[in-house]
N, C-alpha and C positions, 0 to 999 in steps of 0.2 A: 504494500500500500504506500501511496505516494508522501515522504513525510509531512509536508504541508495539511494533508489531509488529515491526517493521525493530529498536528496541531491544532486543527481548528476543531476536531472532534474533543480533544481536551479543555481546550478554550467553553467548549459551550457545554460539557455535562460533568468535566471533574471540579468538587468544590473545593472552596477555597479551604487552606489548611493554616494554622498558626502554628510555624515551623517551631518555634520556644517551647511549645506543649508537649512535642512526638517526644515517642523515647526512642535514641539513636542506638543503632549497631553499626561496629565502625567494620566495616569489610575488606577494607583497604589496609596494607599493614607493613611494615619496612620490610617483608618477605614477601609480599606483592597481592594480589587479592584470593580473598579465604574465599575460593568456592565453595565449599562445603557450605558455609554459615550463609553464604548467598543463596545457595540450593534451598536450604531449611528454612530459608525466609520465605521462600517462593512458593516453597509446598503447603503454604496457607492458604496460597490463589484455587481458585475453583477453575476446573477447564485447562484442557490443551493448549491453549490458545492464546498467547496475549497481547494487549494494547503496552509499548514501550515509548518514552518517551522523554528525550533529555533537553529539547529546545525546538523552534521551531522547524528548523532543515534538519532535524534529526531524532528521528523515531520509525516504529513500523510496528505493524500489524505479524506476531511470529509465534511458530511454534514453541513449545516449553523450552526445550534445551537454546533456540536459537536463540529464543528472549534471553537466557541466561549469557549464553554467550556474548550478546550487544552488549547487556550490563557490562562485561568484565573488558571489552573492547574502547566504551567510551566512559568507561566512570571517569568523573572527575571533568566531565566537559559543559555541565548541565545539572540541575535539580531532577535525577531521572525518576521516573513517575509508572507505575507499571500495575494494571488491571486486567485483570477479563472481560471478554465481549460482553456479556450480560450486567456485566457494571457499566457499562458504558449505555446500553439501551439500544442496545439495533439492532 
């Protein structure tokens, strides 16, 4: 899916969040990123399938590992933002 598309799909159904409230898990680490802890984060998501999402030219519509894989390729480039299709409503 086109990233532009994937942004304006965010833009219009994900809400707003007050970043000082989350509780953080740091994934990123001076021995480079903990997939594992990224996996177990992800396997809260419901579905195959998800909405990614780090800025506007960059996000996409992906399978589970693939989605896993963007995370670990562009952390650190963006607030990356990542749902299932049915959170999103389409």
């Amino acid at each position: 899916m086109n990233s532009r598309r994937v942004h304006a799909i965010f833009n219009k159904t994900y809400p707003s969040i007050d970043l000082s409230g989350c509780e953080w898990k740091h994934v990123y680490s001076k021995d480079g990123i903990q997939r594992e802890l990224l996996r177990q984060l992800m396997s809260g998501l419901p579905g195959d399938d998800y909405f990614v999402h780090a800025h506007r030219k960059l996000g996409n519509f992906l399978p589970k590992q693939s989605a896993l894989d963007f995370v670990v390729e562009h952390i650190g480039k963006g607030t990356i933002r990542i749902t299932d299709r049915a959170f999103m409503r389409l």
